[in-house]
C-alpha positions in Angstrom: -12.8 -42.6 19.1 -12.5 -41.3 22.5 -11.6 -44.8 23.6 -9.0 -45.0 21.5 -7.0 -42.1 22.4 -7.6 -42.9 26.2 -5.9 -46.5 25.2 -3.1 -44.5 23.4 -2.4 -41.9 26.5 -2.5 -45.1 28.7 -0.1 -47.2 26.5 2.2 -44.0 26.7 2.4 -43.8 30.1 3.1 -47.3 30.7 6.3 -47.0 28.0 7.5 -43.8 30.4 7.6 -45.9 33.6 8.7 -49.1 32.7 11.7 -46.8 30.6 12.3 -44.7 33.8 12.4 -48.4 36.4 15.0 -49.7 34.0 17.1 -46.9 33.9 16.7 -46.8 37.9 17.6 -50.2 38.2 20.4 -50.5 35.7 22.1 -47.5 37.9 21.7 -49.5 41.0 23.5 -52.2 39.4 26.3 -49.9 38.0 26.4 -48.2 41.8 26.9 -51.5 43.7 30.0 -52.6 41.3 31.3 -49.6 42.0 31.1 -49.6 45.5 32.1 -53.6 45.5 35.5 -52.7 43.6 36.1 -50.1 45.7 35.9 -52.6 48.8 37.9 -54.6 47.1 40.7 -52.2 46.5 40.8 -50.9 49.9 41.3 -54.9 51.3 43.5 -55.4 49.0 45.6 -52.8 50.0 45.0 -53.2 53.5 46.2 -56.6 52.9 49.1 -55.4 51.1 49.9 -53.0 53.7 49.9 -55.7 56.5 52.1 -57.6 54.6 54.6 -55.1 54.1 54.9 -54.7 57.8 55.0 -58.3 58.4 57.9 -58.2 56.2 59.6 -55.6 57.7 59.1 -56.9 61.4 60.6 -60.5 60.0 63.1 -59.5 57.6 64.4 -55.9 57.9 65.7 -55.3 61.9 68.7 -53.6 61.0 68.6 -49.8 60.0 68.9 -49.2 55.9 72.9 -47.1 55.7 70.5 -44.2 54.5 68.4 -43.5 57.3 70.7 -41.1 59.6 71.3 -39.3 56.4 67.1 -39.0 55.8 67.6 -37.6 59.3 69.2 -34.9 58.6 67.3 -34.3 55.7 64.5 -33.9 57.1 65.8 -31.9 60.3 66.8 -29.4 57.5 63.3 -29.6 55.7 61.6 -28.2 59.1 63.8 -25.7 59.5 63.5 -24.5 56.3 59.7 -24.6 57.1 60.0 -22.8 60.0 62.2 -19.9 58.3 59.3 -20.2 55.8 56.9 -19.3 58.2 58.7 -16.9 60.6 59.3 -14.6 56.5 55.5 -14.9 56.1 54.5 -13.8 58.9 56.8 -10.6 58.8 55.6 -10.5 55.1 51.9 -10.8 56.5 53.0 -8.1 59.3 54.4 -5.5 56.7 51.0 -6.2 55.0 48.8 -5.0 57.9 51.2 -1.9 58.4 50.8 -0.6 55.5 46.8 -1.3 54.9 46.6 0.1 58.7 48.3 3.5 56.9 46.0 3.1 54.0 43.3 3.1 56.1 44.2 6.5 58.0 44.6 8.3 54.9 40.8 6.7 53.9 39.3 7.5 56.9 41.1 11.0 56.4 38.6 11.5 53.1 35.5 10.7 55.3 33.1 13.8 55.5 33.5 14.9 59.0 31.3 14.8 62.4 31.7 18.4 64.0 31.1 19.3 67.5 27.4 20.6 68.4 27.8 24.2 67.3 24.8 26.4 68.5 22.9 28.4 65.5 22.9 31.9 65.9 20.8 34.7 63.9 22.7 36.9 61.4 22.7 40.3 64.2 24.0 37.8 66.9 26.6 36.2 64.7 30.0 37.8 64.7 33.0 37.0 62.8 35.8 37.1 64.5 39.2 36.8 63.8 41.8 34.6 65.9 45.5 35.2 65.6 47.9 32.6 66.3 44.8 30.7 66.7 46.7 27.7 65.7 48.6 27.8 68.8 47.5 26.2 72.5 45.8 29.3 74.1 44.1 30.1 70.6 43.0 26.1 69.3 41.1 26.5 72.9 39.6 29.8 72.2 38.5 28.7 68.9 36.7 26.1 70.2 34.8 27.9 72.3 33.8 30.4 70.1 32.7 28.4 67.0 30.6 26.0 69.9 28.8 29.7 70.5 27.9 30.0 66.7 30.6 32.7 65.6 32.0 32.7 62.5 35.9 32.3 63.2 39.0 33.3 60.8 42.2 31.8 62.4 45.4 33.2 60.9 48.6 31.9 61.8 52.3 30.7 60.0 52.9 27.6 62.0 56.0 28.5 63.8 54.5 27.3 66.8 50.8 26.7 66.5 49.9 23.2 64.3 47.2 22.7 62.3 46.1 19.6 64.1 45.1 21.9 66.8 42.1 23.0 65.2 42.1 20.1 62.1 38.9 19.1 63.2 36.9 22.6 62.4 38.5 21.8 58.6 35.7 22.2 56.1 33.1 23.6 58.7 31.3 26.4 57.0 31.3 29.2 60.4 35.6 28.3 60.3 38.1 29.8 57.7 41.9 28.8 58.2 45.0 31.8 56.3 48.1 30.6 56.5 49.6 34.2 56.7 52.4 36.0 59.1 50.6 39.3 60.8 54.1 40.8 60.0 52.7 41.6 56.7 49.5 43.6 56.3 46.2 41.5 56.2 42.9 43.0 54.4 39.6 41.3 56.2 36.3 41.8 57.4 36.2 41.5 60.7 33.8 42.1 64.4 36.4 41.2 66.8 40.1 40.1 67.2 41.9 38.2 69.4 45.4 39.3 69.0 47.4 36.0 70.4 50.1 36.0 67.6 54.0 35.2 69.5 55.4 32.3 70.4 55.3 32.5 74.4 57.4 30.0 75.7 61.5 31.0 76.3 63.0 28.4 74.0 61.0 29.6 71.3 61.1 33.2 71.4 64.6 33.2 72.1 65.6 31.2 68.8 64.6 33.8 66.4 64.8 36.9 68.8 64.4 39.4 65.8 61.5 37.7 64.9 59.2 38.2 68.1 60.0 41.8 68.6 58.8 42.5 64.9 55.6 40.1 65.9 54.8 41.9 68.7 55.2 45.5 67.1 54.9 45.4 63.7 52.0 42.7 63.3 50.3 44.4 66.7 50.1 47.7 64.0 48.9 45.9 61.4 46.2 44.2 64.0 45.4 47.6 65.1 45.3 49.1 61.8 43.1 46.2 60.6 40.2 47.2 63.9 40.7 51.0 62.7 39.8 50.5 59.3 37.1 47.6 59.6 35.5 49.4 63.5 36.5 46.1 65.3 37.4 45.7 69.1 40.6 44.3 69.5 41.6 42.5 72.6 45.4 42.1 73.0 47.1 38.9 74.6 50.3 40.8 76.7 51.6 38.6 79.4 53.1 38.3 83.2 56.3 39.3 81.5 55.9 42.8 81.5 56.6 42.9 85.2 60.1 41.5 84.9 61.6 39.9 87.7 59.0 41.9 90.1 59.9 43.9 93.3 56.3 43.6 94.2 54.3 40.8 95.3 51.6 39.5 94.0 51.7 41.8 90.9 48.7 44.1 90.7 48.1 45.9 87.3 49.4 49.2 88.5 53.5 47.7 89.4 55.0 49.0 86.1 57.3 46.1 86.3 61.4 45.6 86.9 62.9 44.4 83.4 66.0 44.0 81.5 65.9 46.2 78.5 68.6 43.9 76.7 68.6 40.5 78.6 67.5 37.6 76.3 64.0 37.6 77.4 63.6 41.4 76.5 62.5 40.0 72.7 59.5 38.7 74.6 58.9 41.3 77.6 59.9 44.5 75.9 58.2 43.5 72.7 54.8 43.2 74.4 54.9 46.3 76.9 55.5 47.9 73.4 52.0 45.8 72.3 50.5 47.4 75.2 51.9 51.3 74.4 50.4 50.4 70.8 47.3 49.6 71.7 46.6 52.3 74.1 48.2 55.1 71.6 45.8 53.8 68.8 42.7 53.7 71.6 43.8 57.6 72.0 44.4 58.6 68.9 42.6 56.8 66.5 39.5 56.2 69.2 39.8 51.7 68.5 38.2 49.9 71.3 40.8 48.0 73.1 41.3 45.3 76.1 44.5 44.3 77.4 44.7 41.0 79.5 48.2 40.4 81.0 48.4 36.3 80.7 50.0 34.8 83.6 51.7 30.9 83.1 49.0 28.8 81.7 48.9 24.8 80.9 46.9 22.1 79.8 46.2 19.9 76.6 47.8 20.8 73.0 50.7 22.6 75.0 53.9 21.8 72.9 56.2 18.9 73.9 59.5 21.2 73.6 57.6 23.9 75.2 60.5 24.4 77.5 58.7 25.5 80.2 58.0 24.1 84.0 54.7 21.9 83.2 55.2 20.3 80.1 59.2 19.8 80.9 58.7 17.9 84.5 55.4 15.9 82.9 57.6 14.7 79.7 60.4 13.8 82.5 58.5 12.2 84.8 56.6 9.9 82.4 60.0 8.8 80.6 61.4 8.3 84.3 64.1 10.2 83.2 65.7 13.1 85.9 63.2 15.8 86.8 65.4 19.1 86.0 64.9 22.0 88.8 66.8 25.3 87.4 68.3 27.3 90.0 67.6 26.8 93.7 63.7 25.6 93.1 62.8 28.4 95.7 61.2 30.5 92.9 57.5 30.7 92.7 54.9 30.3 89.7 51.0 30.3 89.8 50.0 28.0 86.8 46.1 29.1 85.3 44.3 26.3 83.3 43.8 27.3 79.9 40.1 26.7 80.1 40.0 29.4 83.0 42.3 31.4 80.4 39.7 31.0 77.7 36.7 32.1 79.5 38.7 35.2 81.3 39.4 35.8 77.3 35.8 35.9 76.7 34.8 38.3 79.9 37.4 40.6 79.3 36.3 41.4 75.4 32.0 41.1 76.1 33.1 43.8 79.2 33.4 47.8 79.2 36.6 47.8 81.0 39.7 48.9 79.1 42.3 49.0 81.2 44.7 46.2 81.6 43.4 43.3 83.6 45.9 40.1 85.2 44.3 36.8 84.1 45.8 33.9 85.7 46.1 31.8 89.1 46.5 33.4 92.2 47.5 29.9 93.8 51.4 29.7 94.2 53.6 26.9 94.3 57.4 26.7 94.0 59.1 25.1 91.9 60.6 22.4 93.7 57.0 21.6 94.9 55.7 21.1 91.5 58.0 19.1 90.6 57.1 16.7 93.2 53.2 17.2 93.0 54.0 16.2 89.0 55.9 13.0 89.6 53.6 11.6 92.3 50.2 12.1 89.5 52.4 9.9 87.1 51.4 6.1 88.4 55.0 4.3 88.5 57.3 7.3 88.1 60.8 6.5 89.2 62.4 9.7 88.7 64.5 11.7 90.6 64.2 15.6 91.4 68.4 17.7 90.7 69.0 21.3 90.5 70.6 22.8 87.2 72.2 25.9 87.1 70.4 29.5 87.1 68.7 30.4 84.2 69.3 34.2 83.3 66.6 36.9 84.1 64.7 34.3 85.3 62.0 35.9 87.7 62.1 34.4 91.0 58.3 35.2 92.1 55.4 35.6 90.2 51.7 35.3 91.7 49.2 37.9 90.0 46.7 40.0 91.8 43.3 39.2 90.3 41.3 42.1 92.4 40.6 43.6 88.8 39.2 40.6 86.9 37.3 39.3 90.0 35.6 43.1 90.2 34.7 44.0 86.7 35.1 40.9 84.6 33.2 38.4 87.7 35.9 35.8 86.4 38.0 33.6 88.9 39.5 30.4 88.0 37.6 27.0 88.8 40.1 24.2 88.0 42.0 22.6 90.8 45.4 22.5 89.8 45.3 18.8 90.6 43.1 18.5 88.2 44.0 20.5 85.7 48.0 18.5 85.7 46.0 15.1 85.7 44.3 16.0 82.2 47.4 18.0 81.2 49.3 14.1 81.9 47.2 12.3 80.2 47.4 14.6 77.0 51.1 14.2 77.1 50.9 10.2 77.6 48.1 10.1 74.5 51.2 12.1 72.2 54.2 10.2 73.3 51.9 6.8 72.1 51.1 8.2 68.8 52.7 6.2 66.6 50.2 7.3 62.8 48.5 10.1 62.0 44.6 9.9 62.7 42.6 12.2 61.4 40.0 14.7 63.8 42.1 13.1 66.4 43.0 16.3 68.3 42.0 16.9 71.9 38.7 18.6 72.7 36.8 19.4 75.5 33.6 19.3 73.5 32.3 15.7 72.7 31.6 15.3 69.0 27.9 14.2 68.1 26.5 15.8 65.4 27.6 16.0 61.5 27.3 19.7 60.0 
């Protein structure tokens, strides 16, 4: 029985080959036709081809009437190509525009890498609030302090200051941006306050004149009301202006200053020697702890394009090649302060005991015709040309401050050349004039970003 089913399985076995070489071969077969007719074809029409040419060499040497007219035909067929192509690619262009704008908005919605921002303990921790901390003295001292591991409010209306100055602190958890103008009364908890709330350059404070007096008086109350009720230290941002045009020189703190009660910068320097009156009547009365720093002219990064003033007006001249505008004779003097050396005499003055005001600024003086030549020879290529405008009103011809004070009890001096200090200042201005979209956390900072928060 077992036999039997062997001869079976065998008998089967032999059925499945000899089925599977026939099917092989009979494909062979079929394949080799196939590829013979295909020969075939091809020869043939090889043949057929050589032929024709044979024909036309023998038989056809003069042109067919058509053929200039398939000329032109075809001349007009590639052009129409070509105007094909040149719409595709501005079609393809447009295309990469507008998924290059797509993509700055996306990127825009990416969580955030902050600075390094150093963890501080909940008695070492202050808050501290930052007016016009939008602005290009206060961005700067908002970076430094949230770096330190303060909690920081910044509250400012944008007439000057732009939120790009401080965009990438947005959704950090020690930073808190109000929208507000100090005009009107604000109700916050707060440790410190730098007052730095007024627009400071001329063109600006002289366009809404009104304006900057009430921002220096009525919003310095309301700052000084907020440290009363809340026991914060207040430390106000006056400036060089106070001294007028001065009849002493360098400025110490104790010249009580040569100004113009109703010129058109007394918006600016009568509004902050009122600031100053302020602060010292509510230190007497009302026993708030107070420091006064009298800013002197101070540059660098996020200053404003139409800032108006010297620095920023020669560098946006000279990199344009366009004339380099001297006002007046270009015999009057300016020392210009780095705002980093700002910042950090900011810092000394408010962690001191002194409480008297104190001149922060550059002793270093230049003219003005000088720096208008040290500017155009740091811009590689600059082809412009130095002219005199006429005299601008009130303008003060000297100003130099005497930093005695802040050298004695705040052990500040400044450290950046003023070489420098105008290089980086330059190459701010050249990064703004080549912005062409909006990138987000694209702001300039001192302080490399590393670490996400």
């Amino acid at each position: 029985m077992e036999m039997i089913r062997q001869s079976l399985k065998f008998r089967k076995t032999v059925t499945i080959v000899c089925v599977l070489s026939l099917l092989i071969l009979i494909f062979l077969i079929l394949r080799q036709d196939q590829i013979n007719s295909t020969g075939n074809v091809r020869q043939n029409q090889r043949i057929d081809k050589e032929f024709q040419d044979i024909a036309y060499r023998d038989f056809n040497h003069r042109p067919k009437k058509n053929d200039f007219n398939q000329n032109i035909l075809k001349d007009m067929d590639t052009n129409k190509v070509a105007d094909n192509s040149k719409q595709e690619l501005a079609e393809a262009k447009a295309r990469i525009e507008l998924l290059e704008k797509k993509l700055a908005i996306l990127e825009g919605r990416i969580p955030q890498k902050y600075p390094d921002v150093k963890y501080l303990g909940y008695k070492e921790r202050k808050r501290i609030l930052v007016t016009g901390g939008a602005g290009f003295v206060g961005s700067h001292l908002v970076d430094i302090l949230m770096t330190q591991g303060h909690e920081v409010i910044v509250v400012d209306n944008f007439f000057t200051g732009r939120k790009r100055n401080v965009e990438h602190w947005f959704g950090h958890r020690n930073f808190e941006m109000i929208h507000h103008d100090i005009v009107n009364p604000l109700y916050i908890e707060a440790d410190e306050i730098y007052h730095l709330a007024s627009p400071a350059s001329p063109p600006h404070y002289m366009q809404n004149p009104v304006k900057t007096i009430k921002t220096n008086t009525l919003g310095t109350i309301n700052m000084l009301g907020l440290a009363r009720r809340v026991g914060a230290k207040i430390l106000i941002a006056s400036t060089s202006e106070v001294y007028g045009d001065p009849m002493v020189h360098p400025q110490p703190e104790s010249y009580w200053g040569h100004v113009n009660p109703i010129g058109p910068r007394a918006c600016y320097d009568e509004g902050k020697r009122v600031a100053e009156t302020l602060a010292y009547s509510y230190a007497k009365q009302e026993n708030v702890s107070v420091r006064v720093a009298r800013i002197f002219n101070t540059y660098g990064p996020r200053m404003h394009v139409s800032d108006g003033r010297v620095v920023s007006n020669f560098i946006m001249q000279a990199i344009q090649n366009l004339t380099i505008t001297v006002y007046g004779n270009g015999k009057q003097t300016r020392s210009f302060c780095y705002v980093s050396d700002l910042v950090d005499g900011l810092l000394a003055l408010m962690a001191s005991s002194y409480t008297l005001p104190v001149n922060i600024g550059n002793p270093v003086e230049h003219t003005i015709e000088e720096f208008a030549v040290i500017i155009k020879n740091l811009v590689p290529g600059c082809r412009s040309t130095v002219a005199t405008g006429a005299a601008v009103e009130d303008d003060p011809q000297r100003r130099r401050p005497d930093i005695t004070l802040a050298e004695t009890h705040l052990n500040w001096s400044p450290k950046i050349s003023l070489q420098d200090g105008l290089q980086r200042t330059i190459d701010y201005f050249k990064e703004e004039l080549s912005r062409t979209t909006f990138y987000n956390n694209q702001t300039y900072m001192d302080v490399k970003v590393k670490s996400r928060h």
